[in-house]
C-alpha positions in Angstrom: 0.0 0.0 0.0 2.6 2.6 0.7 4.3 2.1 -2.4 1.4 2.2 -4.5 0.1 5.4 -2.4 3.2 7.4 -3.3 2.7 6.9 -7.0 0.2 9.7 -7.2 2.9 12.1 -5.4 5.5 11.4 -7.8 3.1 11.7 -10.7 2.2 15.2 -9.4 5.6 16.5 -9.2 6.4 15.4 -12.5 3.3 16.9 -14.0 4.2 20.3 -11.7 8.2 19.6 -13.1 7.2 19.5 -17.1 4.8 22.5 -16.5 8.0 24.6 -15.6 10.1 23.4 -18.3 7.3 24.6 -20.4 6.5 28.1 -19.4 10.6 28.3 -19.3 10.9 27.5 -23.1 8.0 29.4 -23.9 9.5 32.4 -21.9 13.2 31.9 -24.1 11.8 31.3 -27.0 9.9 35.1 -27.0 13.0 37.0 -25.7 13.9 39.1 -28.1 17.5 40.1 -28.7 18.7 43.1 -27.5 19.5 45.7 -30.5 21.8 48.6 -31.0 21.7 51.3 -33.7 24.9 52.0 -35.1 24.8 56.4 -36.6 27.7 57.8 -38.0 28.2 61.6 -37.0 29.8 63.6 -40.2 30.9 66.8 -38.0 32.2 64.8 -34.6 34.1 62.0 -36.6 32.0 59.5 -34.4 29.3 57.0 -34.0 26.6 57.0 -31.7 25.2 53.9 -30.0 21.5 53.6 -29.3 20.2 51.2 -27.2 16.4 50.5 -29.3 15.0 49.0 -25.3 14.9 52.7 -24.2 15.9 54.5 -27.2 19.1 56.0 -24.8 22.3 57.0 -26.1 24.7 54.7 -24.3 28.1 55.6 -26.0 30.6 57.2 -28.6 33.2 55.9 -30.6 35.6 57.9 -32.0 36.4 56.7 -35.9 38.1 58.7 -38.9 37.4 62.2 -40.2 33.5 62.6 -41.7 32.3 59.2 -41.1 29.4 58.8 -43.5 28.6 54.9 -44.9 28.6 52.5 -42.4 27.8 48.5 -43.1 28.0 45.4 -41.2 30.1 42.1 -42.7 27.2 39.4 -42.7 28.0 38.0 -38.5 27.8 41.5 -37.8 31.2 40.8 -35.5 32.8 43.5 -37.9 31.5 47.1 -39.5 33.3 49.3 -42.1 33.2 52.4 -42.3 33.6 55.4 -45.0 36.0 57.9 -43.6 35.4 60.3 -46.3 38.3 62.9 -45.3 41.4 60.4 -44.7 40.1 58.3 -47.9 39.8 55.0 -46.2 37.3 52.3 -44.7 38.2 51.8 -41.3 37.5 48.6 -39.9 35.7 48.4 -36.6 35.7 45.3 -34.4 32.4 44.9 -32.6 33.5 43.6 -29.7 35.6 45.6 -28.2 34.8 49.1 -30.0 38.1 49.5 -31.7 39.2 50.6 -35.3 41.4 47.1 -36.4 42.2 47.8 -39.7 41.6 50.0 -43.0 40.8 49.2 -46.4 42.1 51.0 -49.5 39.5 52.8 -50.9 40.6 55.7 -53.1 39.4 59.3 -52.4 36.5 60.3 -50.5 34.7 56.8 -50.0 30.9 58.1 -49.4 28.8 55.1 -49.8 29.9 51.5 -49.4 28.4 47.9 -50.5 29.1 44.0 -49.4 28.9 41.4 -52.1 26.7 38.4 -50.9 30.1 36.3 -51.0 31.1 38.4 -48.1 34.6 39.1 -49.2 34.4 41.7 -51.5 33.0 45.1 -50.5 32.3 48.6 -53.2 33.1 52.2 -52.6 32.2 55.0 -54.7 34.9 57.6 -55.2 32.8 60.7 -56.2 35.7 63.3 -57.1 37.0 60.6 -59.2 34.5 59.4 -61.4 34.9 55.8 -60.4 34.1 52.6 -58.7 36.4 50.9 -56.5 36.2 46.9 -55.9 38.6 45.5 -52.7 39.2 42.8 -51.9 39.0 42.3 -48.2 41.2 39.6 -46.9 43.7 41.0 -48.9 43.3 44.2 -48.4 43.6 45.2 -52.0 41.9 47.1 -54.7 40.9 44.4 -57.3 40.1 47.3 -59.7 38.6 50.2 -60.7 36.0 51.2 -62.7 35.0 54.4 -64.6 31.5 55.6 -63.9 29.4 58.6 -64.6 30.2 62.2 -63.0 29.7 62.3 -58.9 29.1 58.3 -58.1 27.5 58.3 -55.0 24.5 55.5 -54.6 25.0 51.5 -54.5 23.2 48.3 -54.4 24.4 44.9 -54.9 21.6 42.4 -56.3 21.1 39.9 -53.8 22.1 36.9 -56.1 25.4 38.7 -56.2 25.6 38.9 -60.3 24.8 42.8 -60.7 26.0 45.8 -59.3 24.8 49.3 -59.6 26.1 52.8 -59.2 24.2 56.0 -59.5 26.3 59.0 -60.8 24.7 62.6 -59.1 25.8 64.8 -62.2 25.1 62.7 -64.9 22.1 61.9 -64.1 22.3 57.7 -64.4 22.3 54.4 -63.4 25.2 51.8 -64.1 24.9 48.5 -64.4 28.2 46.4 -63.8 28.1 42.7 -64.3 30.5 41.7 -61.1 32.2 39.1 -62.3 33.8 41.1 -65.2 33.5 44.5 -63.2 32.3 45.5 -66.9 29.8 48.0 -67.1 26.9 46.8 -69.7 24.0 49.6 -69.6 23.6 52.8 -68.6 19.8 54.0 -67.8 19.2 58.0 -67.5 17.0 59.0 -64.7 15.8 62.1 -63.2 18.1 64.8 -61.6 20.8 63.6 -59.3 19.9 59.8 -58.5 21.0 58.9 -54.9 20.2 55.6 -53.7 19.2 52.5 -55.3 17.8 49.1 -54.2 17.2 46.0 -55.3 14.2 43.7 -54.7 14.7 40.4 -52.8 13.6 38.6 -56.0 16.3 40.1 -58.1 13.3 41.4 -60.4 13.4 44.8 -59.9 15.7 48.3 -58.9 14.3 50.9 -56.7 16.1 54.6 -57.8 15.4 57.8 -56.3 16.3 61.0 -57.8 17.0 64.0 -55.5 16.5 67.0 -57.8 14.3 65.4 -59.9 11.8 64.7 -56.7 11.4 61.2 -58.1 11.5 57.5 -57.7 12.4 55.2 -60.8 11.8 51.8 -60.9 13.1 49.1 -63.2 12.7 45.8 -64.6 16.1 44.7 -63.8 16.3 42.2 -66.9 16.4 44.2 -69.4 16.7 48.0 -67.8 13.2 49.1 -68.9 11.5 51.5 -66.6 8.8 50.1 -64.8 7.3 52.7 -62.8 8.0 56.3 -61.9 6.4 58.1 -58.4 6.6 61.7 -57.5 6.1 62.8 -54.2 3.0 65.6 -53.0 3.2 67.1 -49.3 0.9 69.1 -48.2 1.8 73.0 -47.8 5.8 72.5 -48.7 7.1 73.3 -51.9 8.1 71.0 -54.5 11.9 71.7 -54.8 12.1 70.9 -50.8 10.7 67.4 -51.5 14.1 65.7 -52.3 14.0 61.7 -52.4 17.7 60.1 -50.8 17.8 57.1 -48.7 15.4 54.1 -49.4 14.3 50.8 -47.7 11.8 47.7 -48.8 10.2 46.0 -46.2 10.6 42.2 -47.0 7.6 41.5 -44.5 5.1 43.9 -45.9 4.3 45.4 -49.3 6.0 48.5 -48.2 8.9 51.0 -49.5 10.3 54.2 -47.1 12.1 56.8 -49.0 13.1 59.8 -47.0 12.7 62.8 -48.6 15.7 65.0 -47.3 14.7 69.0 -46.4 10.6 68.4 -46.5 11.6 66.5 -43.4 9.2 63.8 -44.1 9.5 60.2 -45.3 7.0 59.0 -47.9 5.1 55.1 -47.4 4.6 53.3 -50.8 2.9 50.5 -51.0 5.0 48.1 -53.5 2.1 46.4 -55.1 -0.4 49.2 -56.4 2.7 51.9 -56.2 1.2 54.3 -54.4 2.1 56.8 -51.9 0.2 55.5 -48.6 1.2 58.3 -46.3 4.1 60.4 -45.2 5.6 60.6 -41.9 7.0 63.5 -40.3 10.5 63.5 -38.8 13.3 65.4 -38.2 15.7 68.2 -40.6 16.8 66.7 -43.3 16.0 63.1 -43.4 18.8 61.6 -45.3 19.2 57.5 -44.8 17.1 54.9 -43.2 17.3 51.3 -41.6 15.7 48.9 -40.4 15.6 46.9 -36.8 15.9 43.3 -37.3 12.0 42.1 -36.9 11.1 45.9 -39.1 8.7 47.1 -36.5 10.8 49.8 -36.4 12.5 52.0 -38.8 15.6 54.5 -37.8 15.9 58.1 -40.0 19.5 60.0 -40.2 18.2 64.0 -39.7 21.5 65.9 -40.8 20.6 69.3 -39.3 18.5 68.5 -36.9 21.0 66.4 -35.4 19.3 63.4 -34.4 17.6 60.2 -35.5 13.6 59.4 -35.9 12.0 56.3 -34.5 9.0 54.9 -37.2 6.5 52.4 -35.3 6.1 50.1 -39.0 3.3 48.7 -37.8 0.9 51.9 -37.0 3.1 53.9 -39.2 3.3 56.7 -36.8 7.0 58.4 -36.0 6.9 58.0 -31.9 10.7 58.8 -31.1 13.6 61.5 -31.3 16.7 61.1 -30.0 19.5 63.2 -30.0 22.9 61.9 -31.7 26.1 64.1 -33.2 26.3 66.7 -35.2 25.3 65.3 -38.7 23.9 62.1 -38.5 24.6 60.2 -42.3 24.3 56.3 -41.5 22.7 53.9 -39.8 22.7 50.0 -39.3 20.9 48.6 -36.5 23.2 45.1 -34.8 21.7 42.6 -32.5 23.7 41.4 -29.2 22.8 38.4 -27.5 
C-alpha cells in the first residue's frame, strides 16, 4: 500500500516539473534580442550607439574624419566604415569598440556595399568618377571602374551577379556585371539619383532622384522603366521634396524613401505603387534602416542632429533622439 500510495505524489511532481520546463521554453523562445543602432556623425568623426530598449544614447566611438557609410560584414562581428576625409574604410571590431584595420578605398569613400560572397566590398569615389572593388582579406583594390560624374549611390543584387552605381551629375544608373566588373547599360533618370535598391527577388531596382523629386523603378532584366512616383506634401514646396535614402520592407508590401529638407518620409505600398502616407520626422531626413524584426525603422536628420523612431506597424514616427552633429548612417546590430 505505501508504495502504490506514493505513485500519485510522484506523478504530481512530474506533471508540476514538465509544466516549468514549459513556461521556461515558452519564456526563451519570445526573448527578443537586444539591438543597438549603429549612426555615423559627419561633424564629430563619431558613431553614436543607441540602445532601441529605451531609445538612450549609451556611448561614442571615435572613428576617422566625416564618417558617413557605415555597413556590417554578414555575422555582424565586424562594421566598415567610410571615412570620407582620410580616404579609407576603417575597420571596426564589434566587440571591443576599436578601429582594427583599413581598407584602400581611393578618395572620399561616401557610400559602401558587401557582395553576398562576403569578401568583397564597393566604394564610390565621387571626385573621381569611379568605382572601387577590394578585396577584403587581402586588403587590395581588385580594380577600378570608370562611372558617370559624382558616383554616390549602390546596391548589390542579392544573387550577387549585378552591381549598380548611381552617378549625381550625370544623371544615371550603371549597371556592372560583377564578375567582369564591366559595365553593360547605362539607364538615364531624373536629376541627381541617390540611392538604389534591389528587390529580394532580383526582379526589380528601386532609384530615387533628389532633384528630380522622383523615384524610378526598373525591370532589372532588361533595364526598362517600370514605374516612376513623385512625391506631393501638403503645404511644402516641391523643390524641398528631395527623395535620398530608401528601404523595402521584405515583411510587408511596403517602401520608405526619406525625402531630405521636407523632413518627411513618404510610405509606398509596392504592389499598387502608391504613396500611402508620409511621416514627419526630423531636418533633413537623409538614410534609413531597419531593426531586425522591421517594426521599427531609424531616419539619419543631418541638421537637426538626431535620428527618428518609425512604429512600421501603425506607421506613426513615436521617437527622437539626439545623436552628433550630422547624422549620415545607420545599421541597427543585435547582441545576445
Amino acid at each position: 500500500m505505501s508504495k502504490r500510495s506514493g505513485c500519485p505524489h510522484i506523478f504530481n511532481q512530474l506533471i508540476k516539473s514538465m509544466a516549468v520546463v514549459s513556461v521556461m521554453c515558452i519564456i526563451t523562445s519570445n526573448v527578443i534580442a537586444k539591438e543597438l543602432a549603429y549612426v555615423t556623425n559627419e561633424k564629430d568623426n563619431s558613431i553614436s550607439v543607441v540602445d532601441l530598449d529605451d531609445f538612450s544614447v549609451v556611448k561614442e566611438i571615435s572613428v576617422g574624419d566625416r564618417p558617413r557609410g557605415f555597413i556590417f560584414n554578414h555575422d555582424q562581428s565586424l562594421a566598415y566604415i567610410c571615412a570620407s576625409d582620410i580616404d579609407r574604410i576603417q575597420i571596426l571590431d564589434m566587440a571591443s569598440d576599436q578601429i582594427i584595420g583599413e581598407l584602400p578605398s581611393g578618395e572620399d569613400p561616401e557610400t559602401i556595399a558587401l557582395h553576398p560572397n562576403g569578401t568583397t566590398i564597393y566604394t564610390a569615389n565621387e571626385d573621381d568618377a569611379l568605382l572601387t572593388v577590394i578585396d577584403i582579406p587581402s586588403q587590395q583594390v581588385i580594380t577600378q571602374i570608370d562611372v558617370g560624374v559624382e558616383p554616390e549611390g549602390l546596391a548589390v543584387s542579392p544573387d550577387g551577379s549585378k552591381m549598380i552605381v548611381t552617378s549625381e551629375t550625370t544623371n544615371m544608373v550603371h549597371w556592372i556585371d560583377t564578375k567582369t566588373n564591366e559595365n553593360y547599360a547605362n539607364s538615364l533618370v531624373g536629376a541627381r539619383p541617390r540611392a538604389a535598391m534591389f528587390t529580394q527577388d532580383n526582379k526589380e531596382l528601386w532609384v530615387t532622384s533628389e532633384i528630380g523629386g522622383q523615384l524610378t523603378v526598373f525591370n532589372v532584366d532588361d533595364q526598362s522603366v517600370k514605374h516612376e512616383i513623385t512625391f506631393t506634401i501638403r503645404g511644402i514646396h516641391s523643390d524641398r521634396i528631395q527623395p535620398v535614402g530608401i528601404v523595402l520592407m521584405e515583411s510587408k508590401p511596403l517602401a520608405f524613401i526619406a525625402l531630405g529638407p521636407s523632413n518627411h518620409v513618404a510610405v509606398v505600398n509596392t504592389e499598387t505603387m502608391a504613396v500611402e502616407k508620409y511621416l514627419l520626422v526630423g531636418r533633413r531626413v537623409w538614410q534609413l534602416a531597419f531593426n531586425a524584426d522591421e517594426s521599427l525603422l531609424l531616419t539619419t536628420n543631418g541638421i537637426s542632429g538626431d535620428i527618428s523612431v518609425i512604429d512600421t506597424n501603425n506607421l506613426k514616427t513615436i521617437k527622437s533622439i539626439k545623436v552628433g552633429r550630422y547624422p549620415w548612417g545607420v545599421a541597427v546590430k543585435q547582441v545576445n
